[in-house]
C-alpha positions as CSV (number, residue, x, y, z in Angstrom):
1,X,14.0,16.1,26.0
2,X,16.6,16.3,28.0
3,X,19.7,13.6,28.7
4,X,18.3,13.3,32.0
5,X,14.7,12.7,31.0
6,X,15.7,10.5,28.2
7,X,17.3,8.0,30.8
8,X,13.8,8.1,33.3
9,X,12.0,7.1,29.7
10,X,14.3,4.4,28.8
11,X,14.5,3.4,32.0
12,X,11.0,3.3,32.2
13,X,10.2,1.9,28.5
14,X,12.3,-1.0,30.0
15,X,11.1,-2.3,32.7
16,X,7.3,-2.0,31.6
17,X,8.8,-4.4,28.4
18,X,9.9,-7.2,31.1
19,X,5.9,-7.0,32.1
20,X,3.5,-10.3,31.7
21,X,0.5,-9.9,29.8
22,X,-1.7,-9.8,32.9
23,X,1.0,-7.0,34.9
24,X,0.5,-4.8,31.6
25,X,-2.9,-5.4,31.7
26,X,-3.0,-4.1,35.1
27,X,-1.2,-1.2,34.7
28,X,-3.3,0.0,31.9
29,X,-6.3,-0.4,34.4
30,X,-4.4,1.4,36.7
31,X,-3.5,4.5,34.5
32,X,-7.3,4.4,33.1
33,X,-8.1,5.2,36.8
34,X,-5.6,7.4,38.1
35,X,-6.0,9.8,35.3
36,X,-9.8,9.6,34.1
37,X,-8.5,8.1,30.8
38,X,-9.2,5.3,28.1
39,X,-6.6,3.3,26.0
40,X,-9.3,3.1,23.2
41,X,-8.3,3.9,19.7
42,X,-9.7,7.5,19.0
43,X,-12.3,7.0,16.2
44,X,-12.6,10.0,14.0
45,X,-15.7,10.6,11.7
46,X,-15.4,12.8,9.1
47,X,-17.5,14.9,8.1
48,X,-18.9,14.3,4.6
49,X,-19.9,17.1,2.6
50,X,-23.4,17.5,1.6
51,X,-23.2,16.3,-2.3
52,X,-21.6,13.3,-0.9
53,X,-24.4,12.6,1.6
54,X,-26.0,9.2,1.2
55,X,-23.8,8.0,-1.2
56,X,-21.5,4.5,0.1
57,X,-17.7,5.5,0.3
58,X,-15.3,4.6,-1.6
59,X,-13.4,1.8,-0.7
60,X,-9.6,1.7,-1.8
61,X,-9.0,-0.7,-4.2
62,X,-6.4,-3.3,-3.4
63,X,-6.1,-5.2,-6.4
64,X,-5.3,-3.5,-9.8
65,X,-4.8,-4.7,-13.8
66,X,-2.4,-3.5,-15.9
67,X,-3.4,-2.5,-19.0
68,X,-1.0,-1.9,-22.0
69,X,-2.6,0.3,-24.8
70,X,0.3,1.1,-27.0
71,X,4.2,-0.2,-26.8
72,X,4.9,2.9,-28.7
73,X,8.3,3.5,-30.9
74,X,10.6,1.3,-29.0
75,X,8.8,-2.2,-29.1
76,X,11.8,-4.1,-28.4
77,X,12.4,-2.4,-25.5
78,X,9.0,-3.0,-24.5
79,X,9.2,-6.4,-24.9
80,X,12.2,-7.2,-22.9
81,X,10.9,-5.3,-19.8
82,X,7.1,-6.9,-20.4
83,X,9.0,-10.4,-20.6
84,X,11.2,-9.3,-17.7
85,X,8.3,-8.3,-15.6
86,X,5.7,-11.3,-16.1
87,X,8.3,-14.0,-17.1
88,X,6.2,-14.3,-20.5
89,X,8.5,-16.1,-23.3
90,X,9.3,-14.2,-26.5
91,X,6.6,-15.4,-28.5
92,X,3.3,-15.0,-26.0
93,X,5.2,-11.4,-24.9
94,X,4.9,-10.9,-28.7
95,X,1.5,-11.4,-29.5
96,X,0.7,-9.5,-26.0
97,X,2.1,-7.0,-28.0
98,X,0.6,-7.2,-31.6
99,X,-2.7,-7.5,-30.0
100,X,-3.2,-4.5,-28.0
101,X,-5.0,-2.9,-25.8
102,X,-4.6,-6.4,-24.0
103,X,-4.0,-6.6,-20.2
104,X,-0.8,-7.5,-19.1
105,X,-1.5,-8.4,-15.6
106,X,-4.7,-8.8,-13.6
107,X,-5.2,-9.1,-9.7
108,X,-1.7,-7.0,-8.9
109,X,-1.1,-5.7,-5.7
110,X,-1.3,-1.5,-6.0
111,X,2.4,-1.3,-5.2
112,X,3.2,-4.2,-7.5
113,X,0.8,-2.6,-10.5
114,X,2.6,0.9,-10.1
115,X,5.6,-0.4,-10.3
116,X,4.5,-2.4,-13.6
117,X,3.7,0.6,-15.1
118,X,6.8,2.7,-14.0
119,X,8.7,0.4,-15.7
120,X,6.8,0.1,-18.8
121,X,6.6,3.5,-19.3
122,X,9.5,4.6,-19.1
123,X,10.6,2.4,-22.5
124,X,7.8,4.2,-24.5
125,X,4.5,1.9,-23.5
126,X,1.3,3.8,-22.7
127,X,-0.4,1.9,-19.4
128,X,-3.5,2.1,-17.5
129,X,-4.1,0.9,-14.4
130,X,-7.8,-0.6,-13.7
């Protein structure tokens, strides 16, 4: 894009952001009409293949438990970052620990779970995420 054409847009971009609610709602009326076109979300459907046909899809879980099923050769280690993670105190991080496979957390956020097991793994626990 040019400098020149970079200017128009901004020049543009700003005035249409000092628009009401009901100007904006004009002027997408307007555009619908002057060029033929909608402001509706495109929807896309995809096409499923044939094995998959009439089976529900899958939707993405949201919510995750962290399962530790070994601490491995470094269970101090372990402990402090299980400890630091769920803000267990020594002894109920300890018997966490002596009684696996146990979970660790349940209900986490994916990006909170993922980063639970990062963490863990990378002192010597095995973790699963369910």
């Amino acid at each position: 894009m040019t400098p020149k054409a970079k200017k128009g847009v901004d020049t543009l971009v700003e005035e249409i952001g000092n628009l009401s609610v009901l100007e904006l709602s004009e002027l997408v009326k307007a555009l619908q009409d002057k060029f033929g076109v909608t402001a509706a979300a495109p929807i896309q459907i995809a096409a499923q293949p044939a094995a998959d046909a009439g089976k529900p899809a899958a939707e993405e879980k949201s919510e995750f438990t962290v399962n530790m099923t070994s601490c491995g050769d470094k269970k101090i280690q372990v402990l402090k970052v299980l400890r630091e993670l769920t803000g267990l105190g020594l002894k109920e991080a300890k018997d966490l620990i002596d009684n696996l496979p146990k979970a660790v957390k349940e209900g986490a956020p994916k990006e909170e779970a993922q980063n639970m097991k990062s963490k863990l793994e990378e002192v010597g626990a095995t973790i699963d995420l369910k």
